[in-house]
N, C-alpha and C positions, 0 to 999 in steps of 0.2 A: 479427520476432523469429526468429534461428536455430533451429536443430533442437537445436544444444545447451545452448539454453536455454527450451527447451517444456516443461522440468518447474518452469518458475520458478510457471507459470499455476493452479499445484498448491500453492506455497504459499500457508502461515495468514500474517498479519499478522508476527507477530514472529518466526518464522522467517526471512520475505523481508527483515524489517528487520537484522537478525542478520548474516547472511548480506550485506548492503549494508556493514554496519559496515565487516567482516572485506574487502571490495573496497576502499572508500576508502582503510582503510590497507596495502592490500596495494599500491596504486598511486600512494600517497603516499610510500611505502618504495624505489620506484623499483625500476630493476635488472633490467626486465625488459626483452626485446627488446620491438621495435615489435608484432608478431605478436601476443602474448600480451597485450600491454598492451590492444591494440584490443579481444583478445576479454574480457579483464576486464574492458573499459569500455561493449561492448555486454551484457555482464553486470549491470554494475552499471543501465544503463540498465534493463532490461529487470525487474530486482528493483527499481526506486525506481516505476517504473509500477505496479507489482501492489500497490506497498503504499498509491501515490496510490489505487487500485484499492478496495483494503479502507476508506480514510478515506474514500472520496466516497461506499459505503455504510453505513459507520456514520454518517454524518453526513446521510442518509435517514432511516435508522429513527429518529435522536433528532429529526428535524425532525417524523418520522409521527404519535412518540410525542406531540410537544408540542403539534403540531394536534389530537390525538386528544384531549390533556389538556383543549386549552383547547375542545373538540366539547361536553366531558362539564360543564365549569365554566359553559356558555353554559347547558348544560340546565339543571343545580341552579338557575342564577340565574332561569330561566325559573320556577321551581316555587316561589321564594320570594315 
């Protein structure tokens, strides 16, 4: 990741995703020299990472949560 994009590592979730939007169609729109385009696509790169980022740990905690659920449902079964 560039240095001009080391504050992507600082975005939340919908922020980075927001921000991705506002890239895809700014390079869908075309019209930009090569230059610019490269760096709005290492951009774009670099914001779809943070947010794969954010989903690979939400999708932790609900996995934690659901082993944690199913820790606590073994126990009650045990007690019955």
């Amino acid at each position: 990741m560039s240095d001009t994009n080391s504050d992507v590592a600082e975005l939340g979730y919908e922020r980075a995703r927001d921000e991705l939007v506002n890239v895809v169609k700014m390079l869908e729109q075309g019209g930009l020299d090569l230059d610019d385009s490269l760096a709005l696509w290492e951009r774009g790169e670099a914001l779809a990472k943070r947010c794969e980022e954010h989903l690979a740990g939400a999708r932790q905690r609900v996995e934690n949560a659901l082993a944690h659920a199913d820790d606590t449902d073994d126990e009650y079964d045990e007690d019955d």
